[in-house]
C-alpha positions in Angstrom: -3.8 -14.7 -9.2 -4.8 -13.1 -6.1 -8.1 -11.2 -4.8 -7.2 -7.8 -2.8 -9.9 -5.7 -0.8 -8.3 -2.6 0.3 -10.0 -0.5 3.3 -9.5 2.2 5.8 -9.5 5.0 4.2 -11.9 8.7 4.7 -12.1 11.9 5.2 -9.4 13.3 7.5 -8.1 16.5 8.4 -4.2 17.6 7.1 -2.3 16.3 10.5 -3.8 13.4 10.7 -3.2 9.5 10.8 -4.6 6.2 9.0 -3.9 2.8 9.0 -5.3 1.2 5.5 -5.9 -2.6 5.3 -4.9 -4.7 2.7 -7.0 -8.4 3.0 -5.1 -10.5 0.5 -6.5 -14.3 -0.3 -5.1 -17.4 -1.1 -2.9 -19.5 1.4 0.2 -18.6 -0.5 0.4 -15.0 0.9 3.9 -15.7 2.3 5.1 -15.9 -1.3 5.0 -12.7 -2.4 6.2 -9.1 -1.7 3.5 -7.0 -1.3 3.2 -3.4 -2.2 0.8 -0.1 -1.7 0.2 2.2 -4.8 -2.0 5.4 -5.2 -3.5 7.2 -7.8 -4.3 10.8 -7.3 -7.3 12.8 -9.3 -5.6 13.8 -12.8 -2.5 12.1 -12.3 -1.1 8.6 -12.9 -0.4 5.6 -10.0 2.6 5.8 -8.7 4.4 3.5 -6.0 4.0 4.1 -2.3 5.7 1.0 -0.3 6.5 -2.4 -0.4 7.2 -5.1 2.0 9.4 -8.0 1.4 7.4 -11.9 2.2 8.5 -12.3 6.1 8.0 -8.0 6.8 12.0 -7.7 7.3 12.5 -5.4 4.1 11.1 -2.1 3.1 11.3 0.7 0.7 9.4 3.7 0.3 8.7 6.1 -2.2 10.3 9.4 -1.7 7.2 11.6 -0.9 6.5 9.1 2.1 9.8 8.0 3.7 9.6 9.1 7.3 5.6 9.5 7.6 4.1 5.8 6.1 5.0 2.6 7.4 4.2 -0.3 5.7 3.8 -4.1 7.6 2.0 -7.1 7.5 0.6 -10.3 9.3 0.8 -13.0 7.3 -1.7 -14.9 9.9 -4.3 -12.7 9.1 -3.5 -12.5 5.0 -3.2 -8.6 5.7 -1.0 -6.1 4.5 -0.9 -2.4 6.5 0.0 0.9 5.4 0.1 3.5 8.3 -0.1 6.7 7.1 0.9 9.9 9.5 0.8 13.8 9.3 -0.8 13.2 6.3 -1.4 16.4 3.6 -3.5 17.6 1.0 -0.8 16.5 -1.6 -1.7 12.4 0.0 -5.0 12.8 -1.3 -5.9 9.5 -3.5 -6.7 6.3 -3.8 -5.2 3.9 -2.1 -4.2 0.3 -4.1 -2.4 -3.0 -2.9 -1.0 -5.7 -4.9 2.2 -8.0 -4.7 5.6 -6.6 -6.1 8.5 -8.6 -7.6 11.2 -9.5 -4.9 14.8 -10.2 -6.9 18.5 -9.8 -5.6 17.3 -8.7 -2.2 15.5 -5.3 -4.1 11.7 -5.0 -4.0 9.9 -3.9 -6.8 8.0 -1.1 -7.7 5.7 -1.9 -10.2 2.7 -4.4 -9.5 3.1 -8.4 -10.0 -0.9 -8.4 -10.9 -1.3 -5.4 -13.3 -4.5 -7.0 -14.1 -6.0 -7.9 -10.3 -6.3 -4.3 -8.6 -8.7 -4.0 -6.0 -11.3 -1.4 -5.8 -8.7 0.6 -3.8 -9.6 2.5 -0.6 -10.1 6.9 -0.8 -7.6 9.2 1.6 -9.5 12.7 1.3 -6.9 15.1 3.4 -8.6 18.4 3.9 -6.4 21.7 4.7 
């Protein structure tokens, strides 16, 4: 399994931009297809983004398509979500974990269910 520690996340006015941090351990971090989740007060986590092993591929969930950009540098075992014009309605936790890779489609569901980090808090204020 793999150890996540998510970070970069605070208080931020609706407009605003964030780049979250994803530290990921283990010298195997090229293996996997990594992914950003969120989990907003009174409602279940949902997919964000995901990033295929060598940061060629990406998908994004509806909501964030032309505002979040997920990359990575696999020399620093790090996984990056930049988050622009962000809104009240962006307002959550913010998870990492690896994501299945098949038939050139990246996942949407996490490949650790059972290794979240503590996550990192967006707060957007209006």
């Amino acid at each position: 399994q793999i150890q996540l520690v998510e970070s970069g996340g605070r208080l931020v006015q609706a407009g605003d931009s964030l780049r979250l941090s994803c530290a990921v351990s283990g010298r195997t971090f090229m293996t996997y297809a990594m992914g950003w989740f969120r989990q907003a007060p009174g409602k279940e986590r949902q997919f964000v983004a995901a990033v295929n092993w060598s940061g060629t591929t990406t998908s994004y969930a509806d909501s964030v398509k032309g505002r979040f950009t997920i990359s990575r540098d696999n020399a620093k075992n790090t996984v990056y979500l930049q988050v622009n014009n962000l809104q009240p309605e962006d307002t959550a936790v913010y998870y990492c974990n690896a994501v299945p890779y098949d038939h050139h489609t990246l996942g949407v569901i996490p490949l650790f269910s059972g290794s979240w980090g503590q996550g990192t808090q967006v707060t957007v204020s209006s």
